[in-house]
ZADREN-192091 format. One record per residue (C-alpha): residue in one letter; x, y, z. Coordinates in steps of 0.001 Angstrom, whole numbers. Example, Ala and Ser with C-alpha at 12.3 -4.5 7.8 and 13.67 -1.06 7.14 Angstrom:
% ZADREN-192091
<resn=A; xx=12300; yy=-4500; zz=7800>
<resn=S; xx=13670; yy=-1060; zz=7140>
% end
This chain:
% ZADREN-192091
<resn=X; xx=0; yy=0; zz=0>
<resn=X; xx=1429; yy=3684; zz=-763>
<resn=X; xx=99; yy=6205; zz=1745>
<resn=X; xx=-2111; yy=9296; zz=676>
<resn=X; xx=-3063; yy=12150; zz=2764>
<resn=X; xx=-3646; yy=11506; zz=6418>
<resn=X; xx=-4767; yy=7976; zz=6805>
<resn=X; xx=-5946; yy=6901; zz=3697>
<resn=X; xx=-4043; yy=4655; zz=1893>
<resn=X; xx=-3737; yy=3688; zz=-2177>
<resn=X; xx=-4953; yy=130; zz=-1906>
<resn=X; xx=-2975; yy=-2274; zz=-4371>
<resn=X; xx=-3974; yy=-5364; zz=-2879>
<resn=X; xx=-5329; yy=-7269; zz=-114>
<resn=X; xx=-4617; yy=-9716; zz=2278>
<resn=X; xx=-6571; yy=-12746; zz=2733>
<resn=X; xx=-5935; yy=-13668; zz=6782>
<resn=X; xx=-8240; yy=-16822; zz=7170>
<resn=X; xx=-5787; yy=-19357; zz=5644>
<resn=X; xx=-3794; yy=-21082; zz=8523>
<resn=X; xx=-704; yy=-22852; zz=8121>
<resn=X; xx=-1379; yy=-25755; zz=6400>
<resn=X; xx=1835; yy=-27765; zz=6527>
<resn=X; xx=1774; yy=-31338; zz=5616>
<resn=X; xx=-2206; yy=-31015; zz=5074>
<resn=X; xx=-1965; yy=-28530; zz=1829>
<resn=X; xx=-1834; yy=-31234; zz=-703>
<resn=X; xx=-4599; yy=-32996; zz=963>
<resn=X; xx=-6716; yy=-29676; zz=877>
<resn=X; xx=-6011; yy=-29063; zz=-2930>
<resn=X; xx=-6854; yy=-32519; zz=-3734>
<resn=X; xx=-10009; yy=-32173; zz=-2090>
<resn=X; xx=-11084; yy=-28888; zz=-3269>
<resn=X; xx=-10382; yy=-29855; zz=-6851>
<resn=X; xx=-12018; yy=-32929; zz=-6561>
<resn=X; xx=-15042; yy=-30770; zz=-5910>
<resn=X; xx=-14061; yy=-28368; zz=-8225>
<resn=X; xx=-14274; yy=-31270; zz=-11086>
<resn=X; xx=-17314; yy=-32792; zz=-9450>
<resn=X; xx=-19229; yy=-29762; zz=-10423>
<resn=X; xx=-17554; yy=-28633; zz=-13568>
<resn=X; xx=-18358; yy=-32331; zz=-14693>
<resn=X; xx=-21971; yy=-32824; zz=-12963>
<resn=X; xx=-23491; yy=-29504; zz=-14257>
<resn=X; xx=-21863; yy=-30193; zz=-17837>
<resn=X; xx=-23711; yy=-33032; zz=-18169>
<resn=X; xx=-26751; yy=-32295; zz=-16807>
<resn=X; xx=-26872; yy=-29033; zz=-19456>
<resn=X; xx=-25786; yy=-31593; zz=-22824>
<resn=X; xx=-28524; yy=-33905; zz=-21840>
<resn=X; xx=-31083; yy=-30638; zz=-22134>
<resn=X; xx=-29884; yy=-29415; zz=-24912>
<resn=X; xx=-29292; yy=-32518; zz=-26644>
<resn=X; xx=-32672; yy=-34122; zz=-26019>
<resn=X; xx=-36076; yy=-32173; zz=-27614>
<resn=X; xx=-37992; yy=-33554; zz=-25378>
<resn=X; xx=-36687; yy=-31658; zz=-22869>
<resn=X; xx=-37174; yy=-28608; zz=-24264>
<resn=X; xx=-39845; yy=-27041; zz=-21719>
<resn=X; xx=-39808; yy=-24312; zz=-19685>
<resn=X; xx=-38766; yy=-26028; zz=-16401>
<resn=X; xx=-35916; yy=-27356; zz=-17986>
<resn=X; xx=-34530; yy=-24354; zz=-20021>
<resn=X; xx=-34853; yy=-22752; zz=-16162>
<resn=X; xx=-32946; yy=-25771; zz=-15305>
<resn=X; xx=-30543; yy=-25325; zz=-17438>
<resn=X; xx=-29679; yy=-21598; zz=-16554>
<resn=X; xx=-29043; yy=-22854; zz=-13342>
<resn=X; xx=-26408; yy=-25618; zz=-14185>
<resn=X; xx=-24607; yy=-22623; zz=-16097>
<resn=X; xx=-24852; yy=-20302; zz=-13290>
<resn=X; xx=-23158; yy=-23091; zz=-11235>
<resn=X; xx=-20606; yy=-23674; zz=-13285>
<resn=X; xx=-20099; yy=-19996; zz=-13322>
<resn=X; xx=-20181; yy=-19727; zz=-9628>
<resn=X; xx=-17745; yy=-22459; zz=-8719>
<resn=X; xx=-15348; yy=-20935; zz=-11096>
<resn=X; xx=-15284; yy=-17371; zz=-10121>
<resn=X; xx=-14711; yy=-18959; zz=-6217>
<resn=X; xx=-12303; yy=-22400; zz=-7041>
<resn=X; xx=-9867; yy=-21888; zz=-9073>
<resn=X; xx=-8797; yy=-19026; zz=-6954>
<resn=X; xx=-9292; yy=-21521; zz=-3624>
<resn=X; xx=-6230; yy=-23999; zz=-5602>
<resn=X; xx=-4462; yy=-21370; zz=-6186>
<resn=X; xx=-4253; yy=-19511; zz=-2755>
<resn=X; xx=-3804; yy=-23464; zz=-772>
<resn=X; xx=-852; yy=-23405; zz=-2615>
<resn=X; xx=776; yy=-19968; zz=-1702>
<resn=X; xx=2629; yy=-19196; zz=1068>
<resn=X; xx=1365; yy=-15594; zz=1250>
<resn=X; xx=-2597; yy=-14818; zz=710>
<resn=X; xx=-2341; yy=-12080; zz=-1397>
<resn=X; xx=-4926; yy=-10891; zz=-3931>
<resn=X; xx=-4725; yy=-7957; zz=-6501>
<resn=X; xx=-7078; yy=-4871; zz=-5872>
<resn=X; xx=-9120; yy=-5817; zz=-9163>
<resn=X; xx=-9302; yy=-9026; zz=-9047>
<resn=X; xx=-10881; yy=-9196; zz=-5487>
<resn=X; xx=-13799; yy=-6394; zz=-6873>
<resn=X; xx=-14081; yy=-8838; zz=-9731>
<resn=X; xx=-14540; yy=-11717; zz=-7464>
<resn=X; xx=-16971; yy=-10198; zz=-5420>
<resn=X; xx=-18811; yy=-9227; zz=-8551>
<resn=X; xx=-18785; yy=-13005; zz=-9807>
<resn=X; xx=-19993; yy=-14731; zz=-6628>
<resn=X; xx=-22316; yy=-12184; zz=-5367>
<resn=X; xx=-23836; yy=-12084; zz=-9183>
<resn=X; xx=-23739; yy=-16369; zz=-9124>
<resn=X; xx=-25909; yy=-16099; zz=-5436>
<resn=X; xx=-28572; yy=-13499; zz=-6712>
<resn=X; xx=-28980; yy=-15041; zz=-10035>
<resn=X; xx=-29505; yy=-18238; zz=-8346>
<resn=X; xx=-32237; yy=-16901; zz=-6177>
<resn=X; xx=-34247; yy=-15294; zz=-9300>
<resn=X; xx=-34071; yy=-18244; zz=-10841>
<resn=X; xx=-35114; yy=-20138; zz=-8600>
<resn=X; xx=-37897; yy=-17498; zz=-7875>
<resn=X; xx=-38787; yy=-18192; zz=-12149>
<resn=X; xx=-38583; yy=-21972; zz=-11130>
<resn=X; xx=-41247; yy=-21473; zz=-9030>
<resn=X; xx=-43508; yy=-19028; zz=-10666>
<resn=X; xx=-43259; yy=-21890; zz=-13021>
<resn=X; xx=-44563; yy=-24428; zz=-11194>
<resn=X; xx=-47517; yy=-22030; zz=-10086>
<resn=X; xx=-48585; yy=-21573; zz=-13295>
<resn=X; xx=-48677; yy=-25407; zz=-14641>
<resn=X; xx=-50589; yy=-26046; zz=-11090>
<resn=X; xx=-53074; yy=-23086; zz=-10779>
<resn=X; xx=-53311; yy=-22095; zz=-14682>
<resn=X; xx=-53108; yy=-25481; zz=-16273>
<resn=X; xx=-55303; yy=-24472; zz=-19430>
<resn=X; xx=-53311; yy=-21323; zz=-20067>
<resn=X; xx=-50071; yy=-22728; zz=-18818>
<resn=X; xx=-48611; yy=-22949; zz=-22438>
<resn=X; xx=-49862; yy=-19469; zz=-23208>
<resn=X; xx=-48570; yy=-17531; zz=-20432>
<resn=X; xx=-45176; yy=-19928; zz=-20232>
<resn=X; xx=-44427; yy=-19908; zz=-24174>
<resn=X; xx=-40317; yy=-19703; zz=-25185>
<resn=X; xx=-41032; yy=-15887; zz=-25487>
<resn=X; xx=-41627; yy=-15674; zz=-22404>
<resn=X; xx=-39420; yy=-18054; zz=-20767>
<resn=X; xx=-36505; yy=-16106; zz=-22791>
<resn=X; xx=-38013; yy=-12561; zz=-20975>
<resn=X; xx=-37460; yy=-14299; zz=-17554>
<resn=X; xx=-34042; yy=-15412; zz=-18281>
<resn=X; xx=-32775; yy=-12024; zz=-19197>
<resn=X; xx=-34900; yy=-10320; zz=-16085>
<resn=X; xx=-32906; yy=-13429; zz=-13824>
<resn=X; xx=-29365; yy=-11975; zz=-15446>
<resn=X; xx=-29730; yy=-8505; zz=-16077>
<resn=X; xx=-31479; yy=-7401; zz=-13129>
<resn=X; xx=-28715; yy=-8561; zz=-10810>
<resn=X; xx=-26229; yy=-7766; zz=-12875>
<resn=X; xx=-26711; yy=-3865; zz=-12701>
<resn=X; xx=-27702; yy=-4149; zz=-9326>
<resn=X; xx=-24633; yy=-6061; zz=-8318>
<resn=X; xx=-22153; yy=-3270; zz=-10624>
<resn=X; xx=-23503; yy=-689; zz=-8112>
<resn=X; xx=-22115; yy=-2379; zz=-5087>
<resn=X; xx=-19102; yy=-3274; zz=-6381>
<resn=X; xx=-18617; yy=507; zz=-7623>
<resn=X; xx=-19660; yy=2122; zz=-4655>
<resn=X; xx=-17147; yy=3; zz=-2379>
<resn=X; xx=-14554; yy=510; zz=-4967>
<resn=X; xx=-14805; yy=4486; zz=-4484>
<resn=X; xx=-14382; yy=4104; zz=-489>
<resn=X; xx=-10877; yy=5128; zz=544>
<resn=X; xx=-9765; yy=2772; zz=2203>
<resn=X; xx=-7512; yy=2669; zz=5893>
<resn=X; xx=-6037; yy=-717; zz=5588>
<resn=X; xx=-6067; yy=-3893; zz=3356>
<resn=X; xx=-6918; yy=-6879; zz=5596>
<resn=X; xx=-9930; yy=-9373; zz=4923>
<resn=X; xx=-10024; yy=-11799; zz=7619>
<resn=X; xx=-11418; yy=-14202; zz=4756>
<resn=X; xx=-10440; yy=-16922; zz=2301>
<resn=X; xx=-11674; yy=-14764; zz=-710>
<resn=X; xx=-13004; yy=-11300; zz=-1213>
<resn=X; xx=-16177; yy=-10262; zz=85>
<resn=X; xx=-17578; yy=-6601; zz=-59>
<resn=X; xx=-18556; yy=-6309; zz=3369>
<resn=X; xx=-15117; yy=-7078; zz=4435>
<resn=X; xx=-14081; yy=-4419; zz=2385>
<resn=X; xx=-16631; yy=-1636; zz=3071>
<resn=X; xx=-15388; yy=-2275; zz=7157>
<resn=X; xx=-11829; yy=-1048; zz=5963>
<resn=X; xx=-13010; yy=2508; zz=5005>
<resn=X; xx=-11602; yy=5551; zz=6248>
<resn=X; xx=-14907; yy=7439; zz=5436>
<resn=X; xx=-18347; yy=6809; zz=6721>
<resn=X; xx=-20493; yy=4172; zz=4889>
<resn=X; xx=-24101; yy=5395; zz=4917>
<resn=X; xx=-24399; yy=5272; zz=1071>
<resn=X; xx=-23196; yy=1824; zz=944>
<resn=X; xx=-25146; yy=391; zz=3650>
<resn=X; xx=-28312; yy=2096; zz=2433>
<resn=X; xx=-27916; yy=679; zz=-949>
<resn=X; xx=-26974; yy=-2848; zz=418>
<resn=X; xx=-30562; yy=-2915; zz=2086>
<resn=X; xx=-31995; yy=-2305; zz=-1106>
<resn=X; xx=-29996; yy=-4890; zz=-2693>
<resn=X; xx=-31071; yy=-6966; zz=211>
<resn=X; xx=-34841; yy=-6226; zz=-879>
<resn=X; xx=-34559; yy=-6579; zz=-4299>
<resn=X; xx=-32559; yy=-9687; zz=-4429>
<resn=X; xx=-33932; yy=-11747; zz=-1333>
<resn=X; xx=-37686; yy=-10250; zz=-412>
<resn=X; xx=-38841; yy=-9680; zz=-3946>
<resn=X; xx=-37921; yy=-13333; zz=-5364>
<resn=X; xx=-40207; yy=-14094; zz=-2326>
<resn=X; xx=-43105; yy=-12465; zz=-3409>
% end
């Protein structure tokens, strides 16, 4: 870090304090997380070529489906890959972007799995309690309208508060984590955070309470 005026501080990167010294067990914890790491890759993979490969399956539950088994695989990479990597390191250091881009990635992978689970369900509602106009009111059209309002809508929600934490100046650059996570982050500011925490209410609204309704 290179000190600016007073006690802010130009951030370069961060360190990650929740790794303790492995020792002997570090190969056993890399072979473990990538065996989980492949478990998924390999799971969701299949689960998406047997949708797309078989017409039959080609229904709006299962297109759903499918945008979940990609948002997994798109979770699980912005988060493993970087878990290998760090097990491996003696010092748990992380770059000032690339720890805003990782909290972008998993916090996008958690609220996009929650609206589509929401769509999941709104799904199911309709083939229950609208069976005669199910195919009507669930046609591709519309199925393609939910994916984009499961994606988009958390994606410029989630840019927000990733660019209001990256404006903070910060006072330090220790995350007592094993990744990046904004929160952790937002605590290190040298200025108050009203702005932040108002806005992560509403993002608490909008991507937890809505789904719900």
């Amino acid at each position: 870090m290179q000190p600016l005026m007073g006690n802010w501080t130009q951030v370069t990167h961060f360190s990650l304090g929740a790794y303790s010294d492995l020792g002997h067990l570090r190969g056993l914890y890399f072979l473990l997380t990538l065996l989980a790491y492949i478990l998924i890759v390999g799971s969701n993979l299949l689960l998406i070529a047997q949708i797309v490969l078989n017409r039959t399956l080609h229904q709006p539950m299962y297109i759903l489906l499918c945008s979940l088994f990609v948002n997994e695989l798109y979770g699980s990479s912005a988060l493993f890959p970087f878990l290998l990597f760090q097990i491996l390191q003696d010092q748990h250091i992380v770059s000032y972007a690339l720890c805003y881009l990782q909290i972008f990635c998993i916090y996008l992978y958690s609220c996009v799995e929650i609206f589509t689970l929401a769509a999941m369900s709104y799904d199911r509602y309709l083939a229950i309690c609208w069976p005669l106009q199910y195919h009507r009111l669930m046609s591709h059209k519309q199925v393609a309208l939910l994916l984009v309002f499961t994606w988009l809508i958390p994606t410029a929600a989630i840019a927000v508060v990733v660019w209001l934490s990256a404006v903070l100046p910060l006072c330090g650059n220790f995350i007592d984590k094993v990744y990046c996570g904004n929160y952790a982050i937002v605590k290190l500011s040298c200025f108050p955070t009203r702005i932040s925490n108002i806005y992560g209410l509403f993002y608490l609204v909008l991507s937890m309470i809505c789904p719900v309704f």
